[in-house]
C-alpha positions in Angstrom: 0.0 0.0 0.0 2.8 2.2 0.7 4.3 2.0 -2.7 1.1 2.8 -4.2 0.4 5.5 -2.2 3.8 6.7 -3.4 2.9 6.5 -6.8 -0.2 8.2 -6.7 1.5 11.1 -5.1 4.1 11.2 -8.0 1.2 11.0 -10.4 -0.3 13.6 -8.7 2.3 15.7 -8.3 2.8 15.6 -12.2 -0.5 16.1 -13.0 -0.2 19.5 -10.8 3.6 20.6 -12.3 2.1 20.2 -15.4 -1.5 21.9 -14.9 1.1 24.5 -13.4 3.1 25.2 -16.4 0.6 25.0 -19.0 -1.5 27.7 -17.3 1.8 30.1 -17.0 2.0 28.8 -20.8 -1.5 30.4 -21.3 -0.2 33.3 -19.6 2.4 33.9 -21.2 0.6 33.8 -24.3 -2.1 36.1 -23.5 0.3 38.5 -22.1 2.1 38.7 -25.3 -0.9 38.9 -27.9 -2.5 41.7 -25.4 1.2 43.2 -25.5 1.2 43.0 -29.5 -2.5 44.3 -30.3 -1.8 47.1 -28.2 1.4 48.3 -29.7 0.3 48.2 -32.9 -3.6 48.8 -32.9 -3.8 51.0 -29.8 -6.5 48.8 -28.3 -7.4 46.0 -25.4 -8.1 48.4 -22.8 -11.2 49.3 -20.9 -10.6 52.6 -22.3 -9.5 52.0 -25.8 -11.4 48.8 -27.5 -13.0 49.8 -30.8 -11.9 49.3 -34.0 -13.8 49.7 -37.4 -12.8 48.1 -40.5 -14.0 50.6 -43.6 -14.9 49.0 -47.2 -15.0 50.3 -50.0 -18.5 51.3 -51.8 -19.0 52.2 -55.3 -22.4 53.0 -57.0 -24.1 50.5 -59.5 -25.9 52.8 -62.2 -28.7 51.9 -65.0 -27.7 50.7 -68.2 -23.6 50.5 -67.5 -23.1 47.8 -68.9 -24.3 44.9 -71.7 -24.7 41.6 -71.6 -25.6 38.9 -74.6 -29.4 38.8 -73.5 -31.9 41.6 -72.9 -32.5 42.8 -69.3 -35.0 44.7 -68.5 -34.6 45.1 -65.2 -31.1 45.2 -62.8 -29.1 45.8 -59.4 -28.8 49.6 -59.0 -27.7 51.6 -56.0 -24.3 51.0 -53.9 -22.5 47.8 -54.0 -19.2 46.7 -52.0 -16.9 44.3 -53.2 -17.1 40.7 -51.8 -13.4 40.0 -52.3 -12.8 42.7 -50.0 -15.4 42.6 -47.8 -14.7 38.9 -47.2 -10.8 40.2 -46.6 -12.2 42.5 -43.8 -14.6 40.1 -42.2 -11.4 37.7 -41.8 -9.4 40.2 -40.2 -12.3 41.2 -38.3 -12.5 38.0 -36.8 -9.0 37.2 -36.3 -8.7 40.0 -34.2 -11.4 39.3 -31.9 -10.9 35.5 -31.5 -8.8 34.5 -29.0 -7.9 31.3 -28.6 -5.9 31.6 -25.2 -8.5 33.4 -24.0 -11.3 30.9 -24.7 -9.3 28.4 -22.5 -8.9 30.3 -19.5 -12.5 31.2 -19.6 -13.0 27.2 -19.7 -11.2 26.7 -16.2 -13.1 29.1 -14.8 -11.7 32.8 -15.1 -14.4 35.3 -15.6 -14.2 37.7 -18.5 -13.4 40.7 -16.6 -10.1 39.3 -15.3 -9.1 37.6 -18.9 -9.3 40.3 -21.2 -10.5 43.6 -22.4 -12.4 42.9 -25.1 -12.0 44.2 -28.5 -15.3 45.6 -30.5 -14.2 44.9 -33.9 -16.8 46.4 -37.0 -16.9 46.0 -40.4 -18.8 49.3 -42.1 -18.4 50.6 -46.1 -17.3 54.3 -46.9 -19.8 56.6 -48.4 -20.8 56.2 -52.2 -18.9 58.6 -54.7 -21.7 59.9 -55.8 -23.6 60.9 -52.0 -19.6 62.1 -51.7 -19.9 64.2 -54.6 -23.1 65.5 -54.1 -22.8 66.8 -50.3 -18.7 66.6 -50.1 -18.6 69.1 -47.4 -20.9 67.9 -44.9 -20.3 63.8 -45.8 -16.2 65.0 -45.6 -16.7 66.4 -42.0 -19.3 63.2 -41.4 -16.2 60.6 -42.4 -13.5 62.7 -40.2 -16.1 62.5 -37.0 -16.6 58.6 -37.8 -13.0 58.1 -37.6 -12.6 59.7 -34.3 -15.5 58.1 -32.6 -13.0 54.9 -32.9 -9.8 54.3 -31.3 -8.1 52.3 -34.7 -9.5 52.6 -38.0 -8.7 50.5 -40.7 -9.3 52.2 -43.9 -9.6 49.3 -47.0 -8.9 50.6 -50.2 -7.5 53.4 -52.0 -9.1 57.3 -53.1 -10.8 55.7 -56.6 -13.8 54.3 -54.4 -13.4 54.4 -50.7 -14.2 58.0 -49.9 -13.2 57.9 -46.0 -9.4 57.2 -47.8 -9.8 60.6 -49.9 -11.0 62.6 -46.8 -8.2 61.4 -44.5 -5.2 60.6 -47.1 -5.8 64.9 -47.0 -6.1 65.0 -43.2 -3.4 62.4 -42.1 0.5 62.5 -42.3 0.1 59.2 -44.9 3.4 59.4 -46.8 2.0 57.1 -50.0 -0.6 59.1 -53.0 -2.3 56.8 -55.4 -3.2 58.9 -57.9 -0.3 59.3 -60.4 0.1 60.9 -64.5 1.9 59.2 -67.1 4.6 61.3 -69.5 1.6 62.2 -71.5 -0.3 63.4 -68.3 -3.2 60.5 -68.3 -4.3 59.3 -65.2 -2.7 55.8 -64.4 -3.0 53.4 -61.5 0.1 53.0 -59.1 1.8 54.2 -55.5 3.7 57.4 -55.1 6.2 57.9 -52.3 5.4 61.5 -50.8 8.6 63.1 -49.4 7.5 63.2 -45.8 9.0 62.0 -42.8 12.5 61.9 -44.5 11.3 59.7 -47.3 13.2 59.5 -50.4 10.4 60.3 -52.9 9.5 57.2 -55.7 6.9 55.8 -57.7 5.7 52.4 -58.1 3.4 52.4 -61.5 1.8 49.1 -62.4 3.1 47.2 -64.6 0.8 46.3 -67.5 1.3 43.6 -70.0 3.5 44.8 -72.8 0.8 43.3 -75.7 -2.3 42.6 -75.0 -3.0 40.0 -71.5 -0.3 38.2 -69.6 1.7 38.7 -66.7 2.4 42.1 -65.1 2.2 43.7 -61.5 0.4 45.7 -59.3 1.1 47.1 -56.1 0.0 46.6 -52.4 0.4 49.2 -49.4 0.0 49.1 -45.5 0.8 51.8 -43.9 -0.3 53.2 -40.4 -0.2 56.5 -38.8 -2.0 58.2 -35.5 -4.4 60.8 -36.3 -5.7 62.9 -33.3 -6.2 60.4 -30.7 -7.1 57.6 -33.7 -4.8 55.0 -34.9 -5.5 54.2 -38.4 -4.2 51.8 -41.0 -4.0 52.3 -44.4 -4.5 48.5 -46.5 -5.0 49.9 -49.9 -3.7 48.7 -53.6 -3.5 49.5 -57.2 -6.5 46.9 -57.8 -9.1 44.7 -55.7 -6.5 41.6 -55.6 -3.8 43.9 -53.9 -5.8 45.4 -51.8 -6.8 42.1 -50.7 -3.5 41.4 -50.6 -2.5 44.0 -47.8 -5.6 43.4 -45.6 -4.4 39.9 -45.3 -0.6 40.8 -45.1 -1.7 43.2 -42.3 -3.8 40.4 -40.7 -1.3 37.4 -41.2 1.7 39.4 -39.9 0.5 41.8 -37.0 2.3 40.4 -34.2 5.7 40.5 -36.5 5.0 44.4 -37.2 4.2 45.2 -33.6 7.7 43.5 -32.8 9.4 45.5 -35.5 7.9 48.7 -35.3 6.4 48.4 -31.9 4.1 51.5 -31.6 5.7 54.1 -34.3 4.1 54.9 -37.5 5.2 52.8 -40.7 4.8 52.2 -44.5 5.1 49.2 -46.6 4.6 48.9 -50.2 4.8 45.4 -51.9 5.1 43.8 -55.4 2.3 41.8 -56.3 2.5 39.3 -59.4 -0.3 38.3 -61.7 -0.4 36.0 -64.5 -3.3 38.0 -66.0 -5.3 40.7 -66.1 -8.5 38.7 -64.8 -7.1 38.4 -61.8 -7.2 41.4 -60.6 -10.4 40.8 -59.2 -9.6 37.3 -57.7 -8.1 36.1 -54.4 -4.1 37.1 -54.2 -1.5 34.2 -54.1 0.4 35.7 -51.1 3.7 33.7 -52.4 4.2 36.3 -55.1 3.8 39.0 -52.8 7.6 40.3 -52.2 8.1 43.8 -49.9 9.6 46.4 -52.2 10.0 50.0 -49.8 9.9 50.5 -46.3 9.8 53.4 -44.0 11.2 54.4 -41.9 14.4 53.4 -44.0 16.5 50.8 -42.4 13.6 49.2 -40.6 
């Protein structure tokens, strides 16, 4: 009886070490995502726990386009895109789920003592057109939504999310997106503004030199604070690199958080396509290489 006794305490005493170091495991754990969200979003506290994700919109008009049958009767009004939409919804999510957290509320821990939760919201900019039509009141509406939140995330660049036109004129952003060929047409690409110490460049897509085939397009994340908001800027040169940057931003957050801790930053990144029609498709994230950084040397 002795000897078992003795083995039942060693059991025992295992069973505790272990329970032991798993739950400063878990600790440790949570401690270090709460650490990394706040340094880079600015939010986990009681005080600072809203975050809004902001989609683009764009406005679906009569008769804009054909088909190869007659229709009589359409969609019209204002439309988001679901590529995008689904990208923010996923970062939305990942953000708020929390697996560590999950377990210590199963042993028992109340909420109040596990985390500060994080109100994460997925809204879309204003049309163009209600933009266009009321552009002072709807500008001064956008700049009073983004500081009723304590981290903005601003999906998209100035072609169709409007709250990225108001603030890319408000905020210290160092990238532009609208850009002029040598003949002075309008093209699509990512130019470097000379803030901050930034050597100034340009990164113009690349478009297939004859007709469809391979070329690139361009991706940026890039945050900043703005009054008493922290916003990030996931925006690119078509719907599949913007995509591209809301997942970058989502995949890599706790790597950017340990490199730039809580300072302001901008990434732009090469994206590849084998065609045209993908623009509009899910990004392969294995062609997406990091071309500029800044601050420079980071």
């Amino acid at each position: 009886m002795g000897f078992v006794r003795d083995v039942l305490a060693n059991v025992a005493g295992t069973g505790v070490l272990a329970v032991l170091a798993s739950a400063l495991a878990l600790a440790a754990a949570w401690l270090s995502r709460r650490s990394s969200v706040w340094k880079l979003f600015r939010v986990g506290t009681a005080s600072r726990s809203s975050l809004t994700v902001i989609v683009p919109s764009f406005d679906i008009r009569p008769r804009t386009a054909t088909g190869t049958v007659s229709v009589q009767a359409g969609f019209t009004g204002t439309a988001i895109s679901e590529l995008e939409y689904r990208e923010a919804l996923d970062f939305a999510d990942a953000l708020q789920a929390n697996p560590v957290v999950r377990l210590l509320q199963a042993v028992g821990l109340p909420e109040r003592v596990v985390y500060r939760p994080i109100r994460c919201r997925v809204t879309a900019s204003r049309s163009v057109s209600e933009y266009t039509e009321h552009q002072q009141a709807t500008a001064e509406d956008i700049k009073n939504t983004v500081r009723g939140v304590d981290c903005a995330i601003l999906v998209g660049g100035p072609v169709y999310n409007t709250t990225t036109t108001v603030m890319l004129g408000q905020a210290p952003f160092a990238f532009a997106f609208s850009m002029r060929d040598e003949n002075g047409r309008p093209v699509r690409g990512v130019e470097v503004r000379p803030v901050h110490g930034n050597t100034h460049r340009t990164f113009r897509r690349m478009e297939p030199v004859a007709g469809d085939g391979p070329h690139l397009e361009y991706a940026v994340v890039e945050a900043v604070d703005w009054e008493e908001t922290r916003v990030f800027l996931c925006a690119g040169t078509c719907a599949a690199a913007t995509a591209a940057a809301v997942r970058k931003l989502r995949q890599d957050w706790r790597q950017l958080a340990k490199r730039f801790g809580g300072s302001g930053f901008g990434l732009v990144y090469e994206l590849a396509l084998d065609s045209a029609l993908m623009r509009d498709h899910a990004p392969d994230m294995g062609r997406l290489q990091q071309c500029y950084v800044y601050p420079l040397g980071r």
